[in-house]
PDB file with SEQRES, HELIX, SHEET and CRYST1 records, atoms N, CA, C and O in Angstrom:
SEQRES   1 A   68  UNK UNK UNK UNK UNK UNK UNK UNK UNK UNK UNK UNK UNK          
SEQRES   2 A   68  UNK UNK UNK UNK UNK UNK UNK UNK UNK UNK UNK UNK UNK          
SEQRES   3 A   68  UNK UNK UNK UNK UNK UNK UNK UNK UNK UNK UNK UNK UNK          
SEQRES   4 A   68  UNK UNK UNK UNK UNK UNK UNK UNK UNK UNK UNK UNK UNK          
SEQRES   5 A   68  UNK UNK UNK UNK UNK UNK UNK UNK UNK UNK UNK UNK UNK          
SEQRES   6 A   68  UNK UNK UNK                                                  
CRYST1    1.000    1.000    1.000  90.00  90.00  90.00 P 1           1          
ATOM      1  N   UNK A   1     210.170 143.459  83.037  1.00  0.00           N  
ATOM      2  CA  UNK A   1     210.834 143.863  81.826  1.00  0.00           C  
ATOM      3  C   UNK A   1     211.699 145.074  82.130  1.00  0.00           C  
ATOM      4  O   UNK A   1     211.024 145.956  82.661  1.00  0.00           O  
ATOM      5  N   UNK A   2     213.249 145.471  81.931  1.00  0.00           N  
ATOM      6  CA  UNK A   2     213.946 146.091  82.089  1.00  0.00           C  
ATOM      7  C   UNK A   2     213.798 146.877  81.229  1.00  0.00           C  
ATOM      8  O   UNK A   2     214.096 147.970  81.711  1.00  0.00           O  
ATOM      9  N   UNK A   3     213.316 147.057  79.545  1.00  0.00           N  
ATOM     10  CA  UNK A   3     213.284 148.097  78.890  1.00  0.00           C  
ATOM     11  C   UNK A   3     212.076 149.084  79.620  1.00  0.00           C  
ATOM     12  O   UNK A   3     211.287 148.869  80.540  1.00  0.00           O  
ATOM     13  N   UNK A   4     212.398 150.567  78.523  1.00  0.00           N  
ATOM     14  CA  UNK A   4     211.169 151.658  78.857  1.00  0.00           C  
ATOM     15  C   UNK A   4     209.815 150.870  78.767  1.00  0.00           C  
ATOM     16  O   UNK A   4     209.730 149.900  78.014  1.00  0.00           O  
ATOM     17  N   UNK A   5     209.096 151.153  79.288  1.00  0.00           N  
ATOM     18  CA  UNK A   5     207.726 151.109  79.089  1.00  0.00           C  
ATOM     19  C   UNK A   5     207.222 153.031  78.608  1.00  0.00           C  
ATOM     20  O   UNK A   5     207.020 153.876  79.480  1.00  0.00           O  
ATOM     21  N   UNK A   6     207.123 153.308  77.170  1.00  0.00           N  
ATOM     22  CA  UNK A   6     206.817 154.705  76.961  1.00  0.00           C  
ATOM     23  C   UNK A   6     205.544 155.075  77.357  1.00  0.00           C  
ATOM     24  O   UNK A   6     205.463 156.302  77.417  1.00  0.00           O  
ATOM     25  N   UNK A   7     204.213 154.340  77.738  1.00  0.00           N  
ATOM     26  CA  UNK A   7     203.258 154.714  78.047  1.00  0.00           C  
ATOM     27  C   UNK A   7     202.373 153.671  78.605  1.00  0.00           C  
ATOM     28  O   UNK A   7     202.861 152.576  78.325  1.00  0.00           O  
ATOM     29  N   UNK A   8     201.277 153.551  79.276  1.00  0.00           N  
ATOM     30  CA  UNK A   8     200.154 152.478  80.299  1.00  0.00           C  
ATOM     31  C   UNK A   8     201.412 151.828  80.945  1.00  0.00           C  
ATOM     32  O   UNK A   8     202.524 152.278  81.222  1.00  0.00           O  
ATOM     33  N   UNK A   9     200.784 150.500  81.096  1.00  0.00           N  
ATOM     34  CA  UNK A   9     201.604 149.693  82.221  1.00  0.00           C  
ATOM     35  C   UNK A   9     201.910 148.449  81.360  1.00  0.00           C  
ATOM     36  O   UNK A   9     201.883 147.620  82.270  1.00  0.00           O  
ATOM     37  N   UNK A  10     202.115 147.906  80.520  1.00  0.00           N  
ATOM     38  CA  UNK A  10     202.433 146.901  79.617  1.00  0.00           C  
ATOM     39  C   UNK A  10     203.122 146.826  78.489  1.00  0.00           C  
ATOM     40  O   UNK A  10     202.899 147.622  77.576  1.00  0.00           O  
ATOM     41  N   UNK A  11     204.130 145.781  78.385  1.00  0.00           N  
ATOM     42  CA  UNK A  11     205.008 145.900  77.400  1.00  0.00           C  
ATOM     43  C   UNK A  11     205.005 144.532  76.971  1.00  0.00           C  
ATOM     44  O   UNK A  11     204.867 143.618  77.784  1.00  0.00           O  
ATOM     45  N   UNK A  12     205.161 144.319  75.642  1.00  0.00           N  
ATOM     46  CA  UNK A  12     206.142 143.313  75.193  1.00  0.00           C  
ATOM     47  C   UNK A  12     207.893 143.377  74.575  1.00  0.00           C  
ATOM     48  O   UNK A  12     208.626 144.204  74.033  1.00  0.00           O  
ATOM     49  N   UNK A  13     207.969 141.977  75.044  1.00  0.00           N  
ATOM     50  CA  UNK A  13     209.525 141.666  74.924  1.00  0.00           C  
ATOM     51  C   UNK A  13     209.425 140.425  73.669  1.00  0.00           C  
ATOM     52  O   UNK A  13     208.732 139.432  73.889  1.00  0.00           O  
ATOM     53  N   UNK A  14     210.064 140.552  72.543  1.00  0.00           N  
ATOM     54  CA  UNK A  14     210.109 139.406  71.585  1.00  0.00           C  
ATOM     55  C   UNK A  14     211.808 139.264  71.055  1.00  0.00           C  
ATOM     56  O   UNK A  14     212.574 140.192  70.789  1.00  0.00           O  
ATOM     57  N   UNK A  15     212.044 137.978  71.016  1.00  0.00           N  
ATOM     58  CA  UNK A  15     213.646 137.610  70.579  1.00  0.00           C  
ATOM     59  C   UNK A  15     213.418 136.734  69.718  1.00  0.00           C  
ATOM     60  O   UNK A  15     212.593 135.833  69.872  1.00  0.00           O  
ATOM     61  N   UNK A  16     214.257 136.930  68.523  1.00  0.00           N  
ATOM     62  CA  UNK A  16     214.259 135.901  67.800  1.00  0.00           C  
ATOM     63  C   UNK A  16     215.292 135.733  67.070  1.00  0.00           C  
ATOM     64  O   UNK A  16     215.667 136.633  66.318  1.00  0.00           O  
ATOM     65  N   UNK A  17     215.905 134.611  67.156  1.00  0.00           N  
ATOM     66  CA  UNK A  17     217.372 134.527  65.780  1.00  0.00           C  
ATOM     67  C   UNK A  17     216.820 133.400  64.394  1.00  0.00           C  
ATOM     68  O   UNK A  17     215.760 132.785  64.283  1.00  0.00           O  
ATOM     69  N   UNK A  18     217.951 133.455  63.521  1.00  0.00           N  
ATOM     70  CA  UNK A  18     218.178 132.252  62.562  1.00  0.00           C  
ATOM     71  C   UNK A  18     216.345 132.739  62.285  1.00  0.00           C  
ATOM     72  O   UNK A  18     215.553 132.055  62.934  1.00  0.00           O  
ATOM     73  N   UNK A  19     215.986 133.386  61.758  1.00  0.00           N  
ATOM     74  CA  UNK A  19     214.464 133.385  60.791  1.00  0.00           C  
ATOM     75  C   UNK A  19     214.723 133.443  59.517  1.00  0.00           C  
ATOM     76  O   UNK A  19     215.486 134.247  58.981  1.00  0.00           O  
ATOM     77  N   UNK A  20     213.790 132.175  58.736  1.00  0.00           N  
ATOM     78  CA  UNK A  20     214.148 132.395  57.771  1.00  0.00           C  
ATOM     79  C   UNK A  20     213.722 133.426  56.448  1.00  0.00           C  
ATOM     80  O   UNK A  20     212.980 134.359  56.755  1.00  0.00           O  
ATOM     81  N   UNK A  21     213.911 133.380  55.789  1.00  0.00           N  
ATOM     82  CA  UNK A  21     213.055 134.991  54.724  1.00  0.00           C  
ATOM     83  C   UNK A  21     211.822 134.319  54.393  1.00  0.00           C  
ATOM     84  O   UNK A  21     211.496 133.163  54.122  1.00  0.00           O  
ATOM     85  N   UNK A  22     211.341 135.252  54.487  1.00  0.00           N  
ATOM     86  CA  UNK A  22     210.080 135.327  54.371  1.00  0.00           C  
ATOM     87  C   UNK A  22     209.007 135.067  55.640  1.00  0.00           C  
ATOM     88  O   UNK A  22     207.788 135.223  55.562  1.00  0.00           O  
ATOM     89  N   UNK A  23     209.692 134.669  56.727  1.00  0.00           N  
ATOM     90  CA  UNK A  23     208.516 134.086  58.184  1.00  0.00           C  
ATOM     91  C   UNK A  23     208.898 135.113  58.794  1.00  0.00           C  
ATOM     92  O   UNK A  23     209.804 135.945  58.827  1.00  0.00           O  
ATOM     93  N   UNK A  24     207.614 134.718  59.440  1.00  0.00           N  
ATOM     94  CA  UNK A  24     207.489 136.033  60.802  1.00  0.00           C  
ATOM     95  C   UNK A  24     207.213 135.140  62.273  1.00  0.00           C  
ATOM     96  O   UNK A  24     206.902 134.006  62.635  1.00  0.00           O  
ATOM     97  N   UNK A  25     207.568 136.528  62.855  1.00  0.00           N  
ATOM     98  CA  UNK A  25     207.979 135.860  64.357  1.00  0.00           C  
ATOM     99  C   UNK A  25     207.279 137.259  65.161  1.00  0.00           C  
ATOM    100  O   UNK A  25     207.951 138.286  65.258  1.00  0.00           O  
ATOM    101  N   UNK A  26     205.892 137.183  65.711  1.00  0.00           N  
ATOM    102  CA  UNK A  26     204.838 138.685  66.029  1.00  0.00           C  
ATOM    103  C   UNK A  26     204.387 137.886  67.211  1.00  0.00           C  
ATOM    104  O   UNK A  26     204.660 136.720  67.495  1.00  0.00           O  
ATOM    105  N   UNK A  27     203.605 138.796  67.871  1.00  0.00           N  
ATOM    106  CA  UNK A  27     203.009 139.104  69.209  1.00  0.00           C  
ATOM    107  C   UNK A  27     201.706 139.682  68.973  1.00  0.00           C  
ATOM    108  O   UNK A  27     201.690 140.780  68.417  1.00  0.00           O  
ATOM    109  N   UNK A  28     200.695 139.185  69.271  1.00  0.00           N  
ATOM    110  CA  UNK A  28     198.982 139.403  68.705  1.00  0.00           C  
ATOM    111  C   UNK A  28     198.333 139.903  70.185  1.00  0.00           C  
ATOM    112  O   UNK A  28     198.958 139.774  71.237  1.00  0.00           O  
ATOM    113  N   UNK A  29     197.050 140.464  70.106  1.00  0.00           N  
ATOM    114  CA  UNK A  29     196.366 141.290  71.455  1.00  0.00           C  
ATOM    115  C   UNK A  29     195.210 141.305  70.391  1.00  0.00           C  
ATOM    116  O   UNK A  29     195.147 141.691  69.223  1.00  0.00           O  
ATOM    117  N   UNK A  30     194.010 140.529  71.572  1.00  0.00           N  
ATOM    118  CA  UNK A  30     193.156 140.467  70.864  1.00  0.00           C  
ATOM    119  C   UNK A  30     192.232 141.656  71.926  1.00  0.00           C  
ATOM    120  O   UNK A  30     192.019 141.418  73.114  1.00  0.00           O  
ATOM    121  N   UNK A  31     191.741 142.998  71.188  1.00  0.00           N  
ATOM    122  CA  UNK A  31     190.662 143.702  72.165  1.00  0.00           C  
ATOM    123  C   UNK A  31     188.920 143.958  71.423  1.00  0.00           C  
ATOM    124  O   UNK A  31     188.563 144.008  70.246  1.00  0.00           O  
ATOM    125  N   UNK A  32     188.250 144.060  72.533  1.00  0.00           N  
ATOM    126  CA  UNK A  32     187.191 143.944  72.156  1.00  0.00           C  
ATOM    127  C   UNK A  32     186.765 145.703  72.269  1.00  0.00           C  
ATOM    128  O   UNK A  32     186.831 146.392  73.287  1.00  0.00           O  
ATOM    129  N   UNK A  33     186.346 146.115  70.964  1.00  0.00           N  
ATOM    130  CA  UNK A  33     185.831 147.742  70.782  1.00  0.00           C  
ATOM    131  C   UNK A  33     184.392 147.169  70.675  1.00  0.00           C  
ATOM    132  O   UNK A  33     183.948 146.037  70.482  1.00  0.00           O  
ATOM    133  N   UNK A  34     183.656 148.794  70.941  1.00  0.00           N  
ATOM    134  CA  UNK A  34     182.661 149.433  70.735  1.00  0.00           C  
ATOM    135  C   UNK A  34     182.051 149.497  69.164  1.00  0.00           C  
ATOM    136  O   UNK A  34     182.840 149.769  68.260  1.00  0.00           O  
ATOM    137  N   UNK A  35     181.228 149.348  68.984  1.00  0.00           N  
ATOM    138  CA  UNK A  35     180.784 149.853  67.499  1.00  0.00           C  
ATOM    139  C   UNK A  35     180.784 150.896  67.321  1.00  0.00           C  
ATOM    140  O   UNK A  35     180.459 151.499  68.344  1.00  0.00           O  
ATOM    141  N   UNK A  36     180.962 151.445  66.611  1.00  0.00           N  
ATOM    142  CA  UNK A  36     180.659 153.088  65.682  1.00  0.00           C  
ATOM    143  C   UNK A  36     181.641 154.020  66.797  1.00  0.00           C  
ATOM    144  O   UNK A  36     181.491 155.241  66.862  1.00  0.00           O  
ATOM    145  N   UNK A  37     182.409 153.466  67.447  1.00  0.00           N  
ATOM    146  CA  UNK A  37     183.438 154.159  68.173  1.00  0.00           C  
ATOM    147  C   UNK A  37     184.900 154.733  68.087  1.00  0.00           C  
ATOM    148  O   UNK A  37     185.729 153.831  67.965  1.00  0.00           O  
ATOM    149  N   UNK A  38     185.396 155.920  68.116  1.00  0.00           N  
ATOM    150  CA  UNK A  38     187.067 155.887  68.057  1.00  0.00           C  
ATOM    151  C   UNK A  38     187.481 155.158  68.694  1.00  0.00           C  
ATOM    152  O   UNK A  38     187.348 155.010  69.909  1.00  0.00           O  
ATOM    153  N   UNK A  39     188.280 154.358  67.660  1.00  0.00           N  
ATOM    154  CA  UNK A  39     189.919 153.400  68.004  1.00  0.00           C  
ATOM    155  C   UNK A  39     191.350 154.466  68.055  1.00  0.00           C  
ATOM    156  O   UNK A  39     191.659 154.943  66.963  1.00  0.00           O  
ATOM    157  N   UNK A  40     192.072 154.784  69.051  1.00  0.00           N  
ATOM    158  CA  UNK A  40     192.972 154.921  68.614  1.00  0.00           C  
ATOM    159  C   UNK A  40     194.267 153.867  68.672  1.00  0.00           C  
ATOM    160  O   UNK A  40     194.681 153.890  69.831  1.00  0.00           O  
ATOM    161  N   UNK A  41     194.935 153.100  67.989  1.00  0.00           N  
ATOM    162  CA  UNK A  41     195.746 152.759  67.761  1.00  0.00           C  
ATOM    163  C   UNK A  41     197.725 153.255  67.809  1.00  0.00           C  
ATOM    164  O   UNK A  41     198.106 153.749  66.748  1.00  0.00           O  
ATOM    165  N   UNK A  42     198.542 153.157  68.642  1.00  0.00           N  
ATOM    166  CA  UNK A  42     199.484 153.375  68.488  1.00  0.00           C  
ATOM    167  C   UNK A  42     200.509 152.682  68.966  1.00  0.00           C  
ATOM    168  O   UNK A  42     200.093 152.015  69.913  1.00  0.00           O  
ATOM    169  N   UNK A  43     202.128 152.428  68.709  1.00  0.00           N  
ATOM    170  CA  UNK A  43     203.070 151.741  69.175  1.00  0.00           C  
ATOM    171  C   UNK A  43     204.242 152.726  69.707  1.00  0.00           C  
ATOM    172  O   UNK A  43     204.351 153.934  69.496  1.00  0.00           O  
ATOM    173  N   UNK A  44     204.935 152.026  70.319  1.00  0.00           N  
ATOM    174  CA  UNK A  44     206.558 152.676  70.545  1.00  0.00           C  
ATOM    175  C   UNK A  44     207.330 150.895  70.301  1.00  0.00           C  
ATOM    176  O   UNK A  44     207.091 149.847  70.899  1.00  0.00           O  
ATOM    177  N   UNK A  45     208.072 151.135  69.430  1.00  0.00           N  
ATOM    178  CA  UNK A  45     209.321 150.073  69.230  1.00  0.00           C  
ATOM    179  C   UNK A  45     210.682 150.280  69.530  1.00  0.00           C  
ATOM    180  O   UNK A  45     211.351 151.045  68.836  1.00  0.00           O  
ATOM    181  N   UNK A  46     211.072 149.790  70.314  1.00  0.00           N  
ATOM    182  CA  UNK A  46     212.386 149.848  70.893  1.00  0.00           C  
ATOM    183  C   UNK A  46     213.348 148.546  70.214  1.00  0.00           C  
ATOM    184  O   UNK A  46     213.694 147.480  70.722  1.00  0.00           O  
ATOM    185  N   UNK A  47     213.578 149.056  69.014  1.00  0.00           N  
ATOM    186  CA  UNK A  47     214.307 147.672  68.092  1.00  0.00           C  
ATOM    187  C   UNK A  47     215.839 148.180  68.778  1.00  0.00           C  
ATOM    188  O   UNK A  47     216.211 149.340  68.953  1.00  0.00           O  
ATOM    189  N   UNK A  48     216.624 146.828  69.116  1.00  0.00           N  
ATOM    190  CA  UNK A  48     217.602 146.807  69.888  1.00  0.00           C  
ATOM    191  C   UNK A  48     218.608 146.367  68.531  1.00  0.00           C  
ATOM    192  O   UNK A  48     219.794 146.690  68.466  1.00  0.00           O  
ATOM    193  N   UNK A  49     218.053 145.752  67.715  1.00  0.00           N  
ATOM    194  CA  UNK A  49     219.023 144.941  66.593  1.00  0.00           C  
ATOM    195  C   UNK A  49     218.161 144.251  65.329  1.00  0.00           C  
ATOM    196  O   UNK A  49     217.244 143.525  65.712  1.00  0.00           O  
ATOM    197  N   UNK A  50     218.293 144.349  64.163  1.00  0.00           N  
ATOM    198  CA  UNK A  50     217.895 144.022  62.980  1.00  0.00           C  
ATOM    199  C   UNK A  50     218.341 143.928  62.261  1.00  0.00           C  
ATOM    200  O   UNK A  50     218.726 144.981  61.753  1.00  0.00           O  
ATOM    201  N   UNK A  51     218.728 142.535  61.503  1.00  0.00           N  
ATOM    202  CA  UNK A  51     219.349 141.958  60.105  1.00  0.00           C  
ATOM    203  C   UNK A  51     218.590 141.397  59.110  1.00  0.00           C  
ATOM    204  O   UNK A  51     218.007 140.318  59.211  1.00  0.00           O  
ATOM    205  N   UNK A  52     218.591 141.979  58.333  1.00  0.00           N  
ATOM    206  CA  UNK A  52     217.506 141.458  56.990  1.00  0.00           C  
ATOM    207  C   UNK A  52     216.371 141.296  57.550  1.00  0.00           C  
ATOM    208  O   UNK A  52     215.875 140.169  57.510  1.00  0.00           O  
ATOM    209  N   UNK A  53     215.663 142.380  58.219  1.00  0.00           N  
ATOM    210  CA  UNK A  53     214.496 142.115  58.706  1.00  0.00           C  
ATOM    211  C   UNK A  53     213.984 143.304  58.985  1.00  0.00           C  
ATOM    212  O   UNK A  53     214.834 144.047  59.475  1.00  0.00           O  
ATOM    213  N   UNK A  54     212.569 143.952  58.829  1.00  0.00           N  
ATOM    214  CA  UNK A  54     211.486 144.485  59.488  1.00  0.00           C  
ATOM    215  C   UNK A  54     210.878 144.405  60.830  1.00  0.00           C  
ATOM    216  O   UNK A  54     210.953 143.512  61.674  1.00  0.00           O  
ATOM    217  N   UNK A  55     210.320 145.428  60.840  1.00  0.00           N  
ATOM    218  CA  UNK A  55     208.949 145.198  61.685  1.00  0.00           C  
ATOM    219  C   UNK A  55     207.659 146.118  61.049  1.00  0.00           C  
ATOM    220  O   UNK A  55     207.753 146.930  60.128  1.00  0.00           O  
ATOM    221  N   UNK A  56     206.763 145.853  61.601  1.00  0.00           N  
ATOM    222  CA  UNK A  56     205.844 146.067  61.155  1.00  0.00           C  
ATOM    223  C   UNK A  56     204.579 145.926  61.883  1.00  0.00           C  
ATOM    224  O   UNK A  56     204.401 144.875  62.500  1.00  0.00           O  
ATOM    225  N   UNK A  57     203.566 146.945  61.901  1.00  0.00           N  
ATOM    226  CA  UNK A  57     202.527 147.240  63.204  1.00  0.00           C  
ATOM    227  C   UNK A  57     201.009 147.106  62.297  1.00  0.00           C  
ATOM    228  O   UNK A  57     200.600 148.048  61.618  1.00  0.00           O  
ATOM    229  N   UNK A  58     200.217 145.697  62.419  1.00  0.00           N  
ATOM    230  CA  UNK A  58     199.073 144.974  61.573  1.00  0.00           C  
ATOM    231  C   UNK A  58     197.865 145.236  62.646  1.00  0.00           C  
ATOM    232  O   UNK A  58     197.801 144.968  63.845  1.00  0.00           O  
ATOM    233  N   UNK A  59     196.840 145.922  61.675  1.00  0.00           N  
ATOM    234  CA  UNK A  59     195.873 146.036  62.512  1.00  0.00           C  
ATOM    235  C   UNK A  59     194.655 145.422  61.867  1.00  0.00           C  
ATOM    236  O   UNK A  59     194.153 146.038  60.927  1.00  0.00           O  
ATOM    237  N   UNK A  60     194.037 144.109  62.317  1.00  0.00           N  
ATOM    238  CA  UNK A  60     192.815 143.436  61.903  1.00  0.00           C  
ATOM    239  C   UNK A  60     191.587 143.891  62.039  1.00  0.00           C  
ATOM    240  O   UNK A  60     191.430 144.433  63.133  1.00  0.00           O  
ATOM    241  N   UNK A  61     190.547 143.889  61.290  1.00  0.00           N  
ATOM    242  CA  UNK A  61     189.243 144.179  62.030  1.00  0.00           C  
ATOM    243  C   UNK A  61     188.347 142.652  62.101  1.00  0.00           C  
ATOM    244  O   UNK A  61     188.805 142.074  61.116  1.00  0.00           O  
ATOM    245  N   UNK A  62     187.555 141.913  62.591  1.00  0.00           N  
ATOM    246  CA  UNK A  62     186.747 141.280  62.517  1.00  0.00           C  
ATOM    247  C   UNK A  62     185.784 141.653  63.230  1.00  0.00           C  
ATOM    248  O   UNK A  62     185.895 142.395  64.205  1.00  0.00           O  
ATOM    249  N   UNK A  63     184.261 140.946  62.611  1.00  0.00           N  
ATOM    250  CA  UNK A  63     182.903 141.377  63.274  1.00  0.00           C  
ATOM    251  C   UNK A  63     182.648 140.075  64.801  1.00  0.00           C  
ATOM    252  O   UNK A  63     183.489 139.463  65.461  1.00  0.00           O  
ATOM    253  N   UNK A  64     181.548 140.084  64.856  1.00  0.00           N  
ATOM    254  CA  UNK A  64     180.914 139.277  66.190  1.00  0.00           C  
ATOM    255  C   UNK A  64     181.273 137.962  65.819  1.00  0.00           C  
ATOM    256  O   UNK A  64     181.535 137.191  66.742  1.00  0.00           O  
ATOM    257  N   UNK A  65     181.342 137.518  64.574  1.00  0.00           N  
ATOM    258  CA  UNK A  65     181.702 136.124  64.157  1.00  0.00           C  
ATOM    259  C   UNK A  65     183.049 135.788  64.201  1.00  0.00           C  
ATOM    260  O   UNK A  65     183.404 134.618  64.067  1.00  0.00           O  
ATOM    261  N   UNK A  66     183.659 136.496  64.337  1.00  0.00           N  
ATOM    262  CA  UNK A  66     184.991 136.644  63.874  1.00  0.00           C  
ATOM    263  C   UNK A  66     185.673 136.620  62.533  1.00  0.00           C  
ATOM    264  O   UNK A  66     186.757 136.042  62.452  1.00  0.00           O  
ATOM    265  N   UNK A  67     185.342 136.976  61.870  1.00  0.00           N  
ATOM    266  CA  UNK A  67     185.255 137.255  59.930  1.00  0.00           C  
ATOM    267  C   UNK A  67     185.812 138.369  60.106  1.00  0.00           C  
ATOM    268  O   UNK A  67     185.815 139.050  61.132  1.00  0.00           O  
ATOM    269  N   UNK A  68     186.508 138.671  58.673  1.00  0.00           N  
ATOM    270  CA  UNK A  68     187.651 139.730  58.268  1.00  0.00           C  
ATOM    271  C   UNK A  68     186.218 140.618  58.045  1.00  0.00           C  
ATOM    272  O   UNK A  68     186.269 141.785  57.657  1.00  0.00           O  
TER     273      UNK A  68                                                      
END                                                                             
C-alpha cells in the first residue's frame, strides 16, 4: 500500500464508485479482547475523495456466543 500507514504495521485500502444512497461499502476486523479489560479503540482516515457520502468508524460488542 503506497498511502501513510500513521501507526502499527497495517492498513486498509477501500474504493468504491456509483453507491447507491443509502448502502454501504466497509471493511470489518474481527478481534478477540479480554474481559473486564481496556479497549482502546482508534482510526486515522486518509479520505482521498467524497461525494454524497460519509464515513464512519462502528464499534460492535458481542459475547462468547456471538450476540450483540
Amino acid at each position: 500500500m503506497d498511502l501513510p500507514v500513521y501507526e502499527g504495521n497495517r492498513s486498509f485500502n477501500l474504493s468504491a464508485w456509483w453507491i447507491k444512497q443509502y448502502d454501504i461499502r466497509g471493511i470489518h476486523q474481527i478481534v478477540k479482547i479480554q474481559p473486564n479489560k481496556m479497549l482502546k479503540v482508534k482510526t486515522a482516515v486518509n479520505v482521498q475523495s467524497l461525494y454524497k457520502s460519509k464515513v464512519q468508524l462502528y464499534v460492535d460488542y458481542y459475547n462468547a456466543t456471538g450476540h450483540y
